[in-house]
Each structure stands twice: as C-alpha cells, then as structure tokens.
N, C-alpha and C positions, 0 to 999 in steps of 0.2 A: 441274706443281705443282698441288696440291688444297687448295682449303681449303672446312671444311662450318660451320653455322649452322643452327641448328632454331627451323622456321616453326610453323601450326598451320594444318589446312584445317577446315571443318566440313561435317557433314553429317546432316541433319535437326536433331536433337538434341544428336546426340554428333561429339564434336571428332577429328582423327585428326593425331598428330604427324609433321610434314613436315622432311624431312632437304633442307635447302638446300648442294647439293655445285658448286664454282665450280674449273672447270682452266682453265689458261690455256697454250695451245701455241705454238708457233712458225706463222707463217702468217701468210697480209693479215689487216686489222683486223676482226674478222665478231662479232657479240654473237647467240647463241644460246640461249632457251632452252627446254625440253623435259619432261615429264614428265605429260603431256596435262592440258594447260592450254586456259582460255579466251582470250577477245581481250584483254581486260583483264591480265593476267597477258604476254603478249604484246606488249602495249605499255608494258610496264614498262620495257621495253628503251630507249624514246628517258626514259620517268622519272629511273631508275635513273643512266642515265649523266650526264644532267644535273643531278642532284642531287649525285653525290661530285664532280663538278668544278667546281660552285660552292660546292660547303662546305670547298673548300680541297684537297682531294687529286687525287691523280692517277689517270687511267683510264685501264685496260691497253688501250694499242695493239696488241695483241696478237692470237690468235684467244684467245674466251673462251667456254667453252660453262657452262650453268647447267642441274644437272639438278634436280627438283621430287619425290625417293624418298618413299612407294614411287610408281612411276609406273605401276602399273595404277590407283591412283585417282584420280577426278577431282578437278581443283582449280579454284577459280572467284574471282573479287575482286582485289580490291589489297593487300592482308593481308599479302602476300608480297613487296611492296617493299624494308623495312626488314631483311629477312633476306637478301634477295640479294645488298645493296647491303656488310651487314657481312662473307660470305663472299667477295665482291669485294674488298674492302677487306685480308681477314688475308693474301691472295694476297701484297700489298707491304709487309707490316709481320707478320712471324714474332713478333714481340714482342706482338701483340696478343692477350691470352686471352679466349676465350667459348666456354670450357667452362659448361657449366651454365645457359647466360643462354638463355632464350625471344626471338622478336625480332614482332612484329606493328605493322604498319602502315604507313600508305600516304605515300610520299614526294609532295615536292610540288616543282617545279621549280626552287627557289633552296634548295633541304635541308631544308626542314621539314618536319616530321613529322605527317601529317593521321590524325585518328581514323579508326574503320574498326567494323564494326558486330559481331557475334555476340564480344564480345572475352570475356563470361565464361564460355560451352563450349569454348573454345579454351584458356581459362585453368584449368582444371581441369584440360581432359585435358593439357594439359603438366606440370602437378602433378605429374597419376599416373604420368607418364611419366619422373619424377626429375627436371625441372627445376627450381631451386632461385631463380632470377629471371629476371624478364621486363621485358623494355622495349616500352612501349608508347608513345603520342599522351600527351600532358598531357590530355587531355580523357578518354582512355580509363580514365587510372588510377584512378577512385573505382570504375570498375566489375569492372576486375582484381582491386582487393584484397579484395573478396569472398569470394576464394578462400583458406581458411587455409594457413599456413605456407607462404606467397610471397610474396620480397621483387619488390615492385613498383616500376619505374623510368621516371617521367612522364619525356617525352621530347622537348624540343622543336625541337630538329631534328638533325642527322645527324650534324655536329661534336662535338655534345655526347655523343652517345652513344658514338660512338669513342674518346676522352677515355678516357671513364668506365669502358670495357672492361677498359683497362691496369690496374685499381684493382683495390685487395681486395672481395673480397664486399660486398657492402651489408647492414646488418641491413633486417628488417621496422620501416619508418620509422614505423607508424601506431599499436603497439603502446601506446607511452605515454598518446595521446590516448583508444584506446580504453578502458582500465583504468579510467582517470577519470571516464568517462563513466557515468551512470545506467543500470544492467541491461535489458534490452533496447529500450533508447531509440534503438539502429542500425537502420535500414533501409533497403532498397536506395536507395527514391529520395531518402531524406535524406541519403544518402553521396553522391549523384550533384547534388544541390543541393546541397550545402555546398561542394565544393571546388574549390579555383582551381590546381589542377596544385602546389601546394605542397607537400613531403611531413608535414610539422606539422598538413595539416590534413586527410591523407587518415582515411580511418575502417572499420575493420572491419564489417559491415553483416547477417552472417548473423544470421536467423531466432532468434529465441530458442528453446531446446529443440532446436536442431538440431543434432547436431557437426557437426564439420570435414569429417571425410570423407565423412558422408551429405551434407550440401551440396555434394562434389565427386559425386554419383551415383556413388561406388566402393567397396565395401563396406571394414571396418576391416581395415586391415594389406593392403590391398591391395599385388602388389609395383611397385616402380618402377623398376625399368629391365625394359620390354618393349619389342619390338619394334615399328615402327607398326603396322606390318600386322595383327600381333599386339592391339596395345591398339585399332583400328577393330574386330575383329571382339568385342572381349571386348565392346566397348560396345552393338555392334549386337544380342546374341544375350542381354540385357536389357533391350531395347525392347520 
C-alpha cells in the first residue's frame, strides 16, 4: 500500500518540491526513512510517531518505510514532519484527499504543529510546482501568504489538519482584507506583525509594483506541473 504528500526542501535560494511516498508491508514493526536525509529528518521517526498517536489516530504496526523523492537531493530540517505524518496517515483512511495540498512543518510531541524557517522559498516553488494550498504552523501563515494565488492553511496541530483534508478546497482567506486595505500599505513585516494565526486577518504583503509571479522568482506563465528535479534545476540555472 502507498500513499504520497508533497513536502518542500530548500536550497540556497531556491526551493525544490519533495515527493513524500509512505508503503507499509507485512513484517515486524520497523519505521524507515530514506531519501538522504539529515539527523533531524531521522529523528522524526520517534516525532512523527508520537505525534499521530496522541492526536488521536492510529500508527501502523506494520513495517513502514518513507521515501524523501527525488533522492539524489539533499534534505535537511524538520520541514518534513507534517508531510510524512499525512502520507502516513492516507495509508489508513483511502477517503482522505491531498491532492493538491503542500504540507511544511515541524511536529511537536502531543500533535502540534511548530513553525519552521525558510517557509516563503519553499512557498513559491510549490506554487510553481501546481500546488494549489498549503498547510503550514499558525505562525508561519502571514509569511506563506506572501505568495500569490495560494490558499494558505494555519495549522495548529495534526488533528486539525487531517480534518480539514476531507473538505473542499479552501478559497484564499485573506483576499477580502486585502482589497480593503490602502494600496501598498502591505509589507512583509507588517503582515508578520499583525497576525494571530486567524484567517480574517491574514494579509497579502507583496512589494508594490511587483506582480505575482515576479515575486515567486518564476518568470510569466511559467508551467506548473514539472517535475522536482526538473523545477531544482530550472531554479539553479537562474541564480
């Protein structure tokens, strides 16, 4: 049985989308995972499993391996918690959809869901990559929605999120507020100060005179669904 979940790694600058793929075999109980990672990444293993079994569900006794695609590249941080833990998770509930949904952030031992740092390179190039929303930290969301056209989903802890999966798409929550608002009176760090994980009060934050997609660093019409490998190197060979 496979189920997959798209993470983001980053690297210098630019983000590279991470395919989180979870099988679960017959065999003693062993949690594996692989795709050269760091230690951190490696100790998500005792995370991961203590996190879905206090936020209420169950964790495969099973053998479970967890691969980190593409796996020639390096992956590093705890970024990668919240996306393992949902590919783990569609293993026992086929009725769970996350098609389309980004997942970043660091589990914490009772399900909650802690920030995690580089979240708007990561939130871009999932953009470009055809991801349509992301769940993130409640604390990380003022800095996601930066990115145009992605619905952003503050996150605060593991329960919630799995929930939330089974739902229709989410619109972009922040759009209203931002309309309203005085022409370029957004900026980053006033979106990052204003908000309290509410979606009423997140806020669009790009640069005045900038569009969209020049603030995702990807030129117009850029395509979106590419491959990772594919979209790390388009990014690198614009640096």
């Amino acid at each position: 049985m496979l189920a997959r979940a798209i993470a983001c790694s980053v690297h210098g600058l630019a983000g590279v989308p991470v395919v989180v793929e979870a099988d679960i075999a017959n065999g003693l109980p062993n949690f594996t995972i692989v795709g050269l990672t760091d230690r951190a990444i490696q100790e998500a293993r005792e995370r991961v499993r203590a996190s879905v079994r206090n936020a209420g569900f169950e964790f495969p006794s099973r053998r479970l391996t967890v691969n980190l695609a593409p796996a020639e590249v390096p992956k590093e941080g705890t970024g990668f918690d919240l996306g393992i833990a949902m590919a783990i998770l569609c293993l026992g509930n086929s009725s769970l959809r996350i098609d389309g949904y980004g997942f970043i952030g660091e589990l914490a031992l009772d399900g909650s869901v802690r920030p995690v740092t580089g979240v708007l390179p990561m939130a871009r190039c999932l953009r470009a990559a055809g991801v349509r929303h992301l769940a993130v930290a409640e604390e990380n969301a003022a800095e996601a929605a930066l990115v145009d056209s992605l619905a952003v989903i503050g996150v605060a802890g593991l329960e919630g999120r799995h929930s939330h999966a089974g739902e229709r798409p989410v619109t972009r929550p922040f759009e209203d507020v931002a309309a309203r608002a005085p022409e370029g009176s957004h900026r980053e760090g006033d979106a990052a100060a204003g908000t309290s994980g509410k979606f009423a009060r997140w806020l669009t934050a790009r640069p005045a005179g900038i569009t969209g997609m020049q603030w995702a660093w990807t030129p117009a019409g850029a395509a979106t669904a590419v491959s990772p490998w594919c979209w790390y190197e388009h990014q690198h060979s614009h640096l």
